[in-house]
N, C-alpha and C positions, 0 to 999 in steps of 0.2 A: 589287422586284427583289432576288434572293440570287447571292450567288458563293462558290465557296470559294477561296480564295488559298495557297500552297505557303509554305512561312514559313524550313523546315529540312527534314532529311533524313527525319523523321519526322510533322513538326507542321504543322497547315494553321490559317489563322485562316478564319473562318464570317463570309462578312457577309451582313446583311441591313438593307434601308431602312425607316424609318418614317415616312415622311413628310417634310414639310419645316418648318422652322421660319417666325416671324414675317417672316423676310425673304426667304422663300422657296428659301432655303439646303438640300438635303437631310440628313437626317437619318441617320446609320449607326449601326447596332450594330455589336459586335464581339465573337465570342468563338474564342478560341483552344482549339484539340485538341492531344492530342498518341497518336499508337498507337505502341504497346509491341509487340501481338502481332506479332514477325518474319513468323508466314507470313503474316498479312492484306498486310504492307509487301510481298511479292515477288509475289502475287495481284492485278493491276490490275482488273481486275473488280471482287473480292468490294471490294478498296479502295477502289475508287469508288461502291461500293453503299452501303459504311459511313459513307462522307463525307455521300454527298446525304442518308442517311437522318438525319444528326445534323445536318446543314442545315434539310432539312424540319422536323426537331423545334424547334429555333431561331427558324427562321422563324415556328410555329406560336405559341411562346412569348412571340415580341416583338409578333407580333398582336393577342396574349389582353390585353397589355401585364402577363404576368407575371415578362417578364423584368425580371431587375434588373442594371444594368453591376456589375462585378467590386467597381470604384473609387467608388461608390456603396452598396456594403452595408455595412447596417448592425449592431453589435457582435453584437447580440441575434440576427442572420439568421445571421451566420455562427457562432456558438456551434452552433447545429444541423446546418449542414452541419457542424463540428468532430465535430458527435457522433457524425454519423452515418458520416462517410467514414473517420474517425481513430478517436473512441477508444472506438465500442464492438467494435473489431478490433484493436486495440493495447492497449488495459488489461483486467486482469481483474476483475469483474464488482462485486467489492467498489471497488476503486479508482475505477471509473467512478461507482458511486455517493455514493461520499464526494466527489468533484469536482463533481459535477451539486449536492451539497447545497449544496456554498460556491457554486460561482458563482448557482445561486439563493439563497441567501441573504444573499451578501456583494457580488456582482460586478456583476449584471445588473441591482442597483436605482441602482447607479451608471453603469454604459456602456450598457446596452442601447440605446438609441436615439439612439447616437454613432454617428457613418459613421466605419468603421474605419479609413481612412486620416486622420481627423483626431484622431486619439486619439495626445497627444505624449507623451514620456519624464515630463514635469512635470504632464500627468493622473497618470498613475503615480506618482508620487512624493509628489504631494498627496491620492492616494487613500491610500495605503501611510500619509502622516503622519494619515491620520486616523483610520484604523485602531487608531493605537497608540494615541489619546486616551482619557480617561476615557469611559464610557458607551456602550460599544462590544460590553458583550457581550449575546447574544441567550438567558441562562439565568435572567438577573433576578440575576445577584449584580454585588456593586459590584468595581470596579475596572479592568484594563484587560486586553483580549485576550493570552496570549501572544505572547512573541516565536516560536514555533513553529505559532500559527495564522497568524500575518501571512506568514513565509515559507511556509506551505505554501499561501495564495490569492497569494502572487509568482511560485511554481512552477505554478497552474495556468494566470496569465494568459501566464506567459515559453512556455507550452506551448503557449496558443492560437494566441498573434501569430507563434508558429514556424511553424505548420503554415500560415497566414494569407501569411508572407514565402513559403515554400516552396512553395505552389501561388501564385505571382504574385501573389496580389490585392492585398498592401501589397509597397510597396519596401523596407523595414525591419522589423525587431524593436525597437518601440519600450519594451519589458521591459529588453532586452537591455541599454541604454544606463543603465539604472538600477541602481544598487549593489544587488546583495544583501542582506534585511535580514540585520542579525545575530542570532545564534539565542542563546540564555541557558541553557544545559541547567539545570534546576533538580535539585538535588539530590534522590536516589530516596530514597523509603518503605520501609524493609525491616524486618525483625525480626532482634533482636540476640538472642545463642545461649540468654539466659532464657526468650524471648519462643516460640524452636521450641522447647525444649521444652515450653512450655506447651500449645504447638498439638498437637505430636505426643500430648499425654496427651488430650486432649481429644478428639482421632482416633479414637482408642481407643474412644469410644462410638458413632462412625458407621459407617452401612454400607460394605462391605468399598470396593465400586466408588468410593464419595465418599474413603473413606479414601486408597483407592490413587491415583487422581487429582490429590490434591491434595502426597502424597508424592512422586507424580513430577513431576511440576511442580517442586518445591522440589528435589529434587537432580539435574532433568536440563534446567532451564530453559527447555523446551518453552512457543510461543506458546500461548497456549487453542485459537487456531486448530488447531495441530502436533497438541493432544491430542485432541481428540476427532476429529481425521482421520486418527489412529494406528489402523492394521490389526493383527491377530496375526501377521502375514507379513512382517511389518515387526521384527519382536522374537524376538531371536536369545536362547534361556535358556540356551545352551551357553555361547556367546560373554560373554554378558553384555551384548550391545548393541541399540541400540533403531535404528532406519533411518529419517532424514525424509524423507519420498518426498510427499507429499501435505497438505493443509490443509483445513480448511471454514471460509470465513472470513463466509460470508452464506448469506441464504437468500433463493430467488426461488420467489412464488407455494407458499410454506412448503416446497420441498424445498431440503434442505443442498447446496451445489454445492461439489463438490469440484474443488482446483485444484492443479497443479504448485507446488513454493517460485518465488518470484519469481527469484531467484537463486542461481548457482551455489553459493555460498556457502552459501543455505538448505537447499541440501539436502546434508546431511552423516549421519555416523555417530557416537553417541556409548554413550560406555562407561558401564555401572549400577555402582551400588556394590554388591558381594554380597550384601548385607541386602536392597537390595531387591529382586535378583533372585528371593532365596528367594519372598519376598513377590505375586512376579508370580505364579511355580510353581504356589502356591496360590489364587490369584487366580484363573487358567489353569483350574484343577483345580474351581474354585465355578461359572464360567462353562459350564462342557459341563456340570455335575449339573443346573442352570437349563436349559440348553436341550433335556432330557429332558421338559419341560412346553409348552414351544413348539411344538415340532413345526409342522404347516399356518398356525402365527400367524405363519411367520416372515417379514419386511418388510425384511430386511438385504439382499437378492439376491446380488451374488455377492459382497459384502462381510460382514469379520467385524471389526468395530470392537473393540477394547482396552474403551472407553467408548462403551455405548448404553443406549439403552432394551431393556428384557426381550424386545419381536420382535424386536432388530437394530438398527432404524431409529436411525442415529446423532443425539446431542445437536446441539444449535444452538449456536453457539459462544456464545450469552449465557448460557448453561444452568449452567458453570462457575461465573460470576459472580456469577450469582443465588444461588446456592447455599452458597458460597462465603460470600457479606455476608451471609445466614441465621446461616448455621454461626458466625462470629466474635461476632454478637450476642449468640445463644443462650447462648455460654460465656463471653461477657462479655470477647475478647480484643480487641485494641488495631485498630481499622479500617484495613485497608492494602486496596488492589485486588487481584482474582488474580492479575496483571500483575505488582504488587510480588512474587509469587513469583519470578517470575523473575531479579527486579534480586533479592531476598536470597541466590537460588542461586549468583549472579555475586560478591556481596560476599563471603560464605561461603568462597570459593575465594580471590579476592582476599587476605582474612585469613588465610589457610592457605600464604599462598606462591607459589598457582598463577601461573605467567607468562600476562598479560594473553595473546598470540599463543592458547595453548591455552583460553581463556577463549573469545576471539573467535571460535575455531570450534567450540565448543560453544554458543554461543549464535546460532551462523549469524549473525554477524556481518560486512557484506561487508567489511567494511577494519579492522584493528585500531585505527584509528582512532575509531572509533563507540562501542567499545569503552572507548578512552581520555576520551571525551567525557563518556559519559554516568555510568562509574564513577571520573571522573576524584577528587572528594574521596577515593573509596576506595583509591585507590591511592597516592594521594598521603599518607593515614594509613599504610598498610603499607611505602610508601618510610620514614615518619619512624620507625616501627617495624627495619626495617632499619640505615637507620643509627644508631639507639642501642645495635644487638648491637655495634656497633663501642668501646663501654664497656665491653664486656668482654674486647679485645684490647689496647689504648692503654695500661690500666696495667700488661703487662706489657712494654712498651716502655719506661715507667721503669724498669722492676726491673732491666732488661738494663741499663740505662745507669750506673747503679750497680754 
């Protein structure tokens, strides 16, 4: 026997019987709807069509005995409906896979096969404290996980049990109830002003394309992502400004996917400095003579990448990197990541004066905050630099006073 029942103005609960139990007790399912589409709700018809048909399917389900109650699934079950109703429509394509890595490598050989409603704040907490213990990383080096991997698997689970509370199935966010871990910024890898010029001399023998890449990277603080998803449509040689309008932050089934900046903030305008604009001009000017040999090879379609391969076809965002730790080898210079370009673009300014504010929006920073975080030692040396110009105001405070 199935019924549908009227619940609210929009929502019906679905029952269906399974039989009875040892005491001859019947047995009910129960699953709750809810429709959204206004015209279905003022169509009594087509509404009662859509009701029995997600009855019938119910019914069908609790027969096959593949249904599972709400209150009964379990950690691992509903990661995939997470995945699949949530976040491969809400994250983009790189973020979902960096999430799917942690919770298969960190989460699901601990919860999976916990029924989600009995997973408390102090499962969490004693997962979280074990996390932090020695012999916790998955690269083979000794020590202990960052405090910045721990909070980013406390951000996936606070993200699951969210979406887990907000479709009914648990009564709480049991994440929610647990402190945030605290996060450690460790201080960044840069190169101090001997060390660019070394780099920059050592430029000087690489192709124009690696040259120019790794030049702008260091004075416009662009992701790797930001560079090689940089268009010539993007890049003003009048103005002197470059536009971040797009990224390539992964690749699926080997094509680069391009994605909007995550946030308002990422996507900004920044100013070149003249040298290197010249720099571009010419760049600019080497690029159309190459593609005088192209011609029917070309693979770019209606994009024309800053940084690609000789048909078009843009770099992968590892391509930088790889390249990049080659490059520093070869010349024998001090091992930092591409990435530390950016943190030395940021210190660079920092030493120079620039107010953090304008810092943060050159580095698409969403809150000056982040800013403050992550360059916090360096600011904190050009504050003490500041106030020592104050030695050279103070003694003529004596003199006056005499």
């Amino acid at each position: 026997m199935a019924s549908i029942e009227k619940r609210g103005t929009n929502s019906w609960r679905l029952v269906v019987e399974a039989g009875t139990d040892a005491k001859g007790k019947r047995i009910k399912r129960y699953k709750s709807i809810r429709v959204e589409d206004k015209a279905l709700l003022r169509t009594t018809k087509k509404l009662d069509d859509y009701l029995n048909t997600e009855l019938h399917k119910f019914k069908m389900e609790v027969e096959a005995g593949e249904y599972i109650a709400p209150e009964k699934m379990t950690f691992g079950a509903f990661v995939e409906e997470w995945r699949t109703k949530y976040a491969v429509k809400e994250l983009s394509p790189k973020t979902l896979a960096t999430h799917m890595r942690f919770i298969n490598l960190r989460i699901l050989p601990v919860f999976e096969l916990k029924r989600l409603d009995q997973i408390k704040p102090f499962h969490i907490v004693q997962f979280l404290s074990e996390l932090s213990e020695d012999g916790n990383r998955l690269d083979g080096k000794d020590g202990k996980l960052s405090s910045g991997t721990i909070h980013y698997v406390y951000r996936i689970l606070k993200n699951i049990f969210s979406r887990a509370e907000e479709w009914k199935i648990v009564k709480g966010n049991p994440v929610a109830e647990v402190k945030r871990p605290k996060v450690t910024h460790k201080e960044v890898e840069v190169y101090d002003e001997i060390e660019i010029a070394a780099l920059f001399e050592a430029l000087e023998k690489e192709p124009i394309h690696w040259r120019m890449m790794i030049t702008m990277a260091l004075t416009t603080g662009l992701r790797r992502g930001e560079l090689v998803g940089l268009e010539w449509k993007h890049v003003n040689l009048e103005k002197g400004t470059i536009d971040v309008k797009q990224s390539i932050a992964l690749a699926v089934n080997g094509e680069p996917v391009i994605t909007e900046p995550k946030t308002k903030k990422s996507r900004r305008t920044i100013s070149l400095p003249d040298s290197v604009v010249d720099d571009l001009k010419e760049y600019k000017k080497y690029i159309h003579e190459q593609l005088q040999n192209v011609r029917d090879r070309w693979k770019g379609g209606e994009h024309f990448f800053v940084f690609c391969h000789e048909d078009g076809r843009p770099f992968y965002p590892e391509t930088p990197y790889l390249h990049f730790r080659t490059f520093l080898k070869k010349n024998n210079l001090r091992y930092i990541r591409f990435h530390d370009l950016r943190h030395t673009s940021a210190t660079m300014l920092i030493n120079q004066g620039v107010h953090a504010k304008i810092i943060a929006e050159r580095l698409g920073h969403a809150s000056i905050t982040t800013t403050m975080n992550v360059y916090g030692h360096a600011l904190r040396s050009a504050d003490k630099e500041a106030a020592n110009k104050f030695d050279n105001i103070l003694p003529l405070r004596k003199t006056n006073r005499n």
